[in-house]
VOGU-3710 file (C-alpha; in Angstrom, 3 decimals, decimal comma):
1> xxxxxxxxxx> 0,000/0,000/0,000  1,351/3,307/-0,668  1,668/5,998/1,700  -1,026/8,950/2,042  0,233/12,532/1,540  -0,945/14,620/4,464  -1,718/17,089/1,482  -4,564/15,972/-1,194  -3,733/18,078/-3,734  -0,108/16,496/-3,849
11> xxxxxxxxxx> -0,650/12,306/-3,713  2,548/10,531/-3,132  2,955/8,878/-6,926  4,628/5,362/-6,960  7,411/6,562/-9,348  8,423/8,637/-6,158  8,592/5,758/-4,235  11,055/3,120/-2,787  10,394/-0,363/-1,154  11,963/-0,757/2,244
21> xxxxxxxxxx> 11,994/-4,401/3,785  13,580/-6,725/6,277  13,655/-10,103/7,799  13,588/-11,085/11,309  17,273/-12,644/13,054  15,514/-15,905/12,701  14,658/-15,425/8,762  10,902/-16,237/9,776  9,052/-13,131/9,950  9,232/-10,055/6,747
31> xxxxxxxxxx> 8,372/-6,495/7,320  7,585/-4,778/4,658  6,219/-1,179/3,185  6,812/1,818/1,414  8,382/4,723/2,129  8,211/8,251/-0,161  11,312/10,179/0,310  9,837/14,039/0,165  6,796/13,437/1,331  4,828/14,093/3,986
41> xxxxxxxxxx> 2,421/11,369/4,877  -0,743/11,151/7,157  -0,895/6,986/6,855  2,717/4,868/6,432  1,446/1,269/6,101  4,030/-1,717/6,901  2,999/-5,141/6,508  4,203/-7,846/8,959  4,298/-11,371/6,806  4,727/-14,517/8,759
51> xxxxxxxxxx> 6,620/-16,534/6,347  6,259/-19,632/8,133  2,480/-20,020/8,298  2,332/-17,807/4,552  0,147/-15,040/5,892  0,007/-11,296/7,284  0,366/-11,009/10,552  -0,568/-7,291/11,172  -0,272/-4,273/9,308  1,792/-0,924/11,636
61> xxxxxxxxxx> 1,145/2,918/10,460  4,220/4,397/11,053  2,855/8,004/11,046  2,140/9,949/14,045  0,842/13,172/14,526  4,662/14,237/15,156  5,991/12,493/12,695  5,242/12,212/9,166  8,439/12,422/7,139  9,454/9,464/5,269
71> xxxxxxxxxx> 11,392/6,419/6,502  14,833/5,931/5,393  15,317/2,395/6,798  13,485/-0,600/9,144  14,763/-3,527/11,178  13,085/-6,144/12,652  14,088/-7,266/16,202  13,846/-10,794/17,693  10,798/-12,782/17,716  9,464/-9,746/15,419
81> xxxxxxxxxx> 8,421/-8,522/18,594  9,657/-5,527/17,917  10,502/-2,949/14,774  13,312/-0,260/14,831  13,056/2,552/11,991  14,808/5,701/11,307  12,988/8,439/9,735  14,291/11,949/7,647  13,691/15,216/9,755  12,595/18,070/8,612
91> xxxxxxxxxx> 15,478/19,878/9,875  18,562/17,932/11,405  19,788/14,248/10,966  17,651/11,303/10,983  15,816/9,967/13,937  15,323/6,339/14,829  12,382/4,865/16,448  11,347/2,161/18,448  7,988/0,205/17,957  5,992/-2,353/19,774
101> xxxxxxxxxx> 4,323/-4,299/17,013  1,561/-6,299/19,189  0,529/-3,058/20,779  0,648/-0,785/17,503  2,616/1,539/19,074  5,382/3,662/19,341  7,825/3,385/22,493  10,944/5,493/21,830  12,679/7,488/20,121  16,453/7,162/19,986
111> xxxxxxxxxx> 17,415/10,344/18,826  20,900/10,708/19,228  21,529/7,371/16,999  20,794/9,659/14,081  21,333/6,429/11,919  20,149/5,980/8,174  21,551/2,283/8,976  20,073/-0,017/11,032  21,472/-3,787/11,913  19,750/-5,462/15,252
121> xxxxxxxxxx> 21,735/-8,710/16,999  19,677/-11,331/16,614  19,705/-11,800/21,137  18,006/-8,136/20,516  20,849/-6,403/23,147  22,293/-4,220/20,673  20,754/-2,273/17,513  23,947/-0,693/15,482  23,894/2,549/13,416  25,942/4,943/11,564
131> xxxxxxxxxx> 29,160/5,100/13,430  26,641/4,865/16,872  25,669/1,539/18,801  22,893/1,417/21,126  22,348/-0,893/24,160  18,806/-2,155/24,497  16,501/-2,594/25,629  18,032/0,450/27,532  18,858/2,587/24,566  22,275/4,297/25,954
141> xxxxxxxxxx> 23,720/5,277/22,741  27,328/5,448/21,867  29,746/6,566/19,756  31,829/3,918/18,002  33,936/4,853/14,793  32,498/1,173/12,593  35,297/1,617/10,062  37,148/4,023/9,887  35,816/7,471/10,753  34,128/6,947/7,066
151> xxxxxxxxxx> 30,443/7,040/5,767  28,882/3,917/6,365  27,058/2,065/3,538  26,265/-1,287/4,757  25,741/-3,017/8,145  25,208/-7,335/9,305  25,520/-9,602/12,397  26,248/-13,020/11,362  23,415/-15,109/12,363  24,637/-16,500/15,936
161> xxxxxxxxxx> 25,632/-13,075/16,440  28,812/-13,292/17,340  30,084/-11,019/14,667  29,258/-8,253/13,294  30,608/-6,467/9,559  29,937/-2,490/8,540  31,027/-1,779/5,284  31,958/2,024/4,195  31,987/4,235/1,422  35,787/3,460/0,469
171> xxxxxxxxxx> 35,158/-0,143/0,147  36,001/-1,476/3,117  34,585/-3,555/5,309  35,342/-3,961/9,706  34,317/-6,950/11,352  33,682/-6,556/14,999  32,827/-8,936/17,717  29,159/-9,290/18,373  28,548/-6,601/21,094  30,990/-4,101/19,060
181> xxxxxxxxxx> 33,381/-3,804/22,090  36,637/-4,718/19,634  37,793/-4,280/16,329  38,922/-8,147/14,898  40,160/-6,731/11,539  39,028/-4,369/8,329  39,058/-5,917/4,674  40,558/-3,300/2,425  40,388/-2,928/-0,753  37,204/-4,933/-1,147
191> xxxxxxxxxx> 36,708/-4,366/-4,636  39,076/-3,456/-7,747  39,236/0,045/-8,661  37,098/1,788/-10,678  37,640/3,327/-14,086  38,244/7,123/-13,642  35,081/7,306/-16,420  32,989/5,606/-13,539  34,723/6,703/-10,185  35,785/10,376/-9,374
201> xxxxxxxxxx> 38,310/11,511/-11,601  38,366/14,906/-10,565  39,573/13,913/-6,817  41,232/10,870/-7,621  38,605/8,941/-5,940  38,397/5,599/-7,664  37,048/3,318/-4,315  33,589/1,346/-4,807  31,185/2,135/-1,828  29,584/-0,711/-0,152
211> xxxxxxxxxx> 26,093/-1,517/-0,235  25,326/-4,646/0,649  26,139/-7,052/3,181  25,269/-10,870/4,384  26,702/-13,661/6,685  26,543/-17,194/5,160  24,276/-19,213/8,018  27,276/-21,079/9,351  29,128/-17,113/9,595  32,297/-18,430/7,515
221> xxxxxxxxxx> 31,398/-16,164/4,460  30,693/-12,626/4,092  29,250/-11,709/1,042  29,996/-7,707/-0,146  27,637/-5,793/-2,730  28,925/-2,713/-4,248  27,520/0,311/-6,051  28,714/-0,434/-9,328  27,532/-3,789/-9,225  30,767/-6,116/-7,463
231> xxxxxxxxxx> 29,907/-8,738/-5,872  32,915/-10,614/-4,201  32,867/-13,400/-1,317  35,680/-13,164/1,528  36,421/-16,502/4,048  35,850/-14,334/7,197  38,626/-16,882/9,416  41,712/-15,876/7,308  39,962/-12,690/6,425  40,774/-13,443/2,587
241> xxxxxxxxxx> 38,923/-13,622/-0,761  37,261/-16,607/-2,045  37,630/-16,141/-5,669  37,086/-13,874/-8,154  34,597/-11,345/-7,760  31,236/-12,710/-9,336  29,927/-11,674/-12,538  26,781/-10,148/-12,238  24,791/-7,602/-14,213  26,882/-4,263/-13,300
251> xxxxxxxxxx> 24,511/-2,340/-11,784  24,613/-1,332/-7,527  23,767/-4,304/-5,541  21,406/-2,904/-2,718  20,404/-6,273/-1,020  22,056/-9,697/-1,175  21,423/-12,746/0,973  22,709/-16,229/1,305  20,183/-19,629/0,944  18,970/-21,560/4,179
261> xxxxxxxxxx> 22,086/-23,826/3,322  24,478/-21,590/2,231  25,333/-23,103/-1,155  23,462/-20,344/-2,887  24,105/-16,327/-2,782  20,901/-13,935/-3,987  21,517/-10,485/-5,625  19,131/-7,304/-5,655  19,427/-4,681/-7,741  17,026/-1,590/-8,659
271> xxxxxxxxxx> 15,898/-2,706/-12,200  17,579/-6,081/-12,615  15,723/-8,960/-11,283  17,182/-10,954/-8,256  20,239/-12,788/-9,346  20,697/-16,390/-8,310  24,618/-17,345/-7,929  25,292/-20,819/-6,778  28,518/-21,164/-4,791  28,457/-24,527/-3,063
281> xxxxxxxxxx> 31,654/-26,028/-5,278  29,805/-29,457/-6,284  26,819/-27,246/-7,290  29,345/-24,940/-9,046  31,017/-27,332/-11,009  27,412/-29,039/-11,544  26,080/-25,415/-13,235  29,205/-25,720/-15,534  29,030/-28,558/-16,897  25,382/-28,231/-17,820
291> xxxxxxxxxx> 26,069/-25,046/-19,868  29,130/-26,793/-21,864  26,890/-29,704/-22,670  28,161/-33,380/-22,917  31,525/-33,620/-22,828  32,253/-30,605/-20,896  34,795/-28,130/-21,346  37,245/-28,896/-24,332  41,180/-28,371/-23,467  40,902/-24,941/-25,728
301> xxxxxxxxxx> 37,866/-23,816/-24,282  39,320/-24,853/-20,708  42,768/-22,722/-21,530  40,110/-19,579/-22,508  38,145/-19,140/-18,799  40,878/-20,970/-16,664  44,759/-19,739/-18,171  47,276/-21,193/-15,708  44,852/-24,246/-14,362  45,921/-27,824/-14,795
311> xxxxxxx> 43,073/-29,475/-17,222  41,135/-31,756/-15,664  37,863/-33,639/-17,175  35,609/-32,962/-14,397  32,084/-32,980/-15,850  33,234/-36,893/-16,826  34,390/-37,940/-13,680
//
């Protein structure tokens, strides 16, 4: 449902729109709605699917009387018991709220985590932000430099929460331990650099920004999105690539998620539809062979995609 302009000679039109969604620690529960940047809105409808049992399980307004500027961001807590949200301001930097979804209500507002980001641990103690971590169900709020003193662009817990990766504008990523107390190392240099046609030529600024980020279920891989469309997996133990980056279409990567058992990686992107990437190595292999047909890849065609590898017959055996 789309929002309802507090003004009704200005309707919010869906072209002015953007979807905002996100899944409970457990993966069972889906909030979803949509938000309209520039608006102001009277009625902010979210639905709250229960993916388990296939059905809604209540719809929140997220406008108040005080507040009816758009939402930048949602994240569900544990259980889905609860909803976090940051919202534009008027004037100032965003504010985040907190919402009781069985009562319909708001209970807080965390103002000074002034967070466009929002990542919950799936134990519900701590809900990170921009550069800001608060302790809940408290909501003390403290500074914490993610990254490094950079704009953040991406934020995930693994799911047993004991880690937790931010990922910045430069391309690089921090991983943390689960209640953000200490640093346990940064990835740099996530991504190649960009052309000087694509990055900023003028300053020299070549970095891809991160925009996506997800934990593999048994929190070994960390899967990074960028805005120009990278998509590259890292082995979070040795804190090293896996790989090659993976081919995708090229354009930003704004969501990405790995399958219940890990083997597979999904893709979102504005106008492309969700890519499907399967990484489990016997599935890999299994994808490869069915594109090259019977027979698999000839000794030319192997020297082509893989210079420098021994040949080996693998789609025979």
């Amino acid at each position: 449902q789309l929002p309802v302009s507090t003004d009704p000679s200005s309707p919010v039109s869906p072209e002015d729109t953007t979807a905002l969604l996100a899944f409970s620690p457990d993966g069972g529960t889906l909030a979803y709605g949509i938000s309209a940047p520039g608006s102001w809105t009277s009625r902010q409808p979210f639905t709250i699917w229960d993916i388990t049992e296939g059905r809604t399980r209540t719809t929140l307004d997220l406008a108040t009387k005080t507040s009816t500027e758009a939402l930048l961001t949602i994240a569900l807590g544990p259980d889905a018991s609860t909803l976090y949200a940051g919202r534009t301001e008027a004037v100032g930097p965003p504010a985040d709220e907190v919402w009781d979804i069985a009562r319909h209500r708001r209970t807080a507002v965390l103002a000074s985590l002034s967070s466009d980001h929002l990542a919950v641990s799936p134990d519900g103690r701590v809900l990170a932000g921009d550069n800001r971590v608060a302790a809940l169900p408290a909501g003390k709020v403290l500074a914490r430099d993610l990254v490094q003193g950079d704009e953040i662009g991406a934020l995930a817990f693994t799911p047993d929460g004991s880690l937790f990766a931010a990922g910045d504008q430069t391309g690089r990523v921090a991983l943390w331990d689960g209640k953000l107390r200490q640093r346990a190392g940064i990835l740099r240099s996530v991504f190649a650099a960009l052309p000087d046609d694509i990055g900023d030529g003028v300053f020299g600024d070549t970095s891809e920004a991160v925009s996506a980020l997800a934990v593999s279920p048994d929190g070994r891989t960390l899967a990074v999105g960028g805005e120009a469309g990278s998509l590259q997996l890292w082995d979070i133990a040795t804190q090293q690539p896996l790989g090659s980056p993976v081919t995708t279409p090229g354009e930003e990567i704004d969501s990405v998620a790995f399958g219940s058992d890990g083997g597979t990686v999904y893709a979102g992107s504005p106008h492309v539809p969700l890519q499907r990437y399967p990484i489990d190595p016997a599935r890999a292999v299994g994808t490869v062979c069915e594109r090259a047909g019977r027979g698999g890849l000839t000794r030319a065609q192997w020297q082509t995609y893989l210079p420098g590898v021994p040949y080996r017959n693998v789609c025979n055996g």
